[in-house]
N, C-alpha and C positions, 0 to 999 in steps of 0.2 A: 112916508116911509114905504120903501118896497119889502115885499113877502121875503126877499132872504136876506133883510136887515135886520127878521125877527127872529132870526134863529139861533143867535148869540146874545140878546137880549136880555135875557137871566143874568149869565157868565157875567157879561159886561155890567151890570149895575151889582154883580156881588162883588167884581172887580173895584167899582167907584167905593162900595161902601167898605172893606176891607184897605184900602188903600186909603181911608178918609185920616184925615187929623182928631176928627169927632163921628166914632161910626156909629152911635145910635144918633143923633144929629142927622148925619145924611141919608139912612135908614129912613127916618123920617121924613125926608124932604124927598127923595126920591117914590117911598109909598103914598104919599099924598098930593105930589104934583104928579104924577108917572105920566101923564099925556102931554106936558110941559118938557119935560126933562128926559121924552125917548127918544128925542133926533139927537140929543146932547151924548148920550149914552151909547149910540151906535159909532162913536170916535172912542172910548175907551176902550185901549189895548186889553187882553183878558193874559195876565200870564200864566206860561201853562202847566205850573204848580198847581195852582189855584183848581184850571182843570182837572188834572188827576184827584186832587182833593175833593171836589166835588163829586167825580168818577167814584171814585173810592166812596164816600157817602152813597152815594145813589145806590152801590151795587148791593149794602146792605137795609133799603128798603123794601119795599115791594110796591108798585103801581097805586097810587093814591094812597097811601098809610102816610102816617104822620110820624114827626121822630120830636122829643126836645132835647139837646144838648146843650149843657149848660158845663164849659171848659173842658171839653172830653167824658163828662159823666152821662152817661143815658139815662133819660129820665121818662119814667113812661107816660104817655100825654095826658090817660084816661084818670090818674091819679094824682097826677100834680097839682098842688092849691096852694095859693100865695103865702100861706104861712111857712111852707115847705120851701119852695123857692128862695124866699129873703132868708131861711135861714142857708138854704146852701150857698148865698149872696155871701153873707156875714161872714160863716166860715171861710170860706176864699178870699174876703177881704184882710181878716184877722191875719189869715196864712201869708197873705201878701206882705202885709206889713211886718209881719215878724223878719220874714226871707229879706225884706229892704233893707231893715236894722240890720241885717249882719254885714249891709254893703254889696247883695247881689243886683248884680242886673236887670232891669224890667223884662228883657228880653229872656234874660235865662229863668226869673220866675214864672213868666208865662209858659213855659217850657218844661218845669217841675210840674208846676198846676194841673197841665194837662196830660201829662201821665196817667193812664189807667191800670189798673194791676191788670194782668190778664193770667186767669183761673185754668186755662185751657191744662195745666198739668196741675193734677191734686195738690194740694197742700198736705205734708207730709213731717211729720218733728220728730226726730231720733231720739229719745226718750231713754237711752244710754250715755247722753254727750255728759260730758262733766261741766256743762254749762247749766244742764237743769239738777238743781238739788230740791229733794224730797225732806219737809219739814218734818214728817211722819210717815216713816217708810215703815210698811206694816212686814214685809218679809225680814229684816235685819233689825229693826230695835227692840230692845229684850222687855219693853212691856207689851209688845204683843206676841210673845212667844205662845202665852197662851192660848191666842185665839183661834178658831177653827179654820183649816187649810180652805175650806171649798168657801166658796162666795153661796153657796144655796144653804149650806148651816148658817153663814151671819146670818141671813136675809130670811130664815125661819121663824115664825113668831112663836114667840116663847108668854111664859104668864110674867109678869113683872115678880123680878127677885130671883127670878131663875138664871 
């Protein structure tokens, strides 16, 4: 191999494994033959979704960090242990199969799955809507008319029977 056949290298065998019929399979076969199968790998086309995608990944590491994703969820490397894992396996699998039962697409549940909620604007709940009803609304129902306005009288400690 020549020195600038190695420079797409990566791309192209994320390219084979992503494009595979079986990608932890070729995952495999490419991590444990890789000296076998890197002239093979320098004819796979990279396309260039893929690149920005991996663009995109990259620009939110930093130079030798490590990331685990597992269906768009980040998952911190330092903390992850195989009980955690198979259960976020489990769930994703369960998820799947329910989304299959209703007759969605594989393609379109991959695509729900990896939806991330994203936080960037607070979480906020209108707590006047007439969608939330109060089982015991201490201002309007008339067995607590008695009790004291300020929250620092409840919150007083009194002797029992007082």
């Amino acid at each position: 191999l020549k020195v600038w056949q190695f420079k797409d290298l990566g791309f192209q065998a994320a390219a084979r494994v992503v494009q595979s019929l079986d990608p932890l399979q070729s995952l495999k076969d490419i991590s444990q033959n890789f000296p076998s199968v890197a002239y093979g790998l320098t004819k796979q086309p990279v396309p260039d979704s893929l690149r920005s995608d991996i663009a995109s990944n990259a620009h939110h590491l930093m130079t030798g960090n490590s990331a685990v994703i597992l269906n768009g969820k980040s998952l911190e490397p330092d903390t992850v242990d195989p009980f955690d894992l198979y259960e976020l396996i489990r769930t994703d699998v369960v998820n799947y199969e329910i989304l299959r039962n209703l007759h969605i697409s594989s393609s379109d549940i991959f695509n729900i799955l990896a939806v991330v909620p994203s936080f960037d604007v607070p979480l906020t709940f209108k707590i006047d809507s007439p969608e939330i009803t109060f089982v015991n609304d201490l201002e309007k129902d008339q067995k607590y008319s008695r009790w004291p306005r300020k929250v620092q009288d409840v919150l007083r400690p009194l002797f029992p029977g007082q």
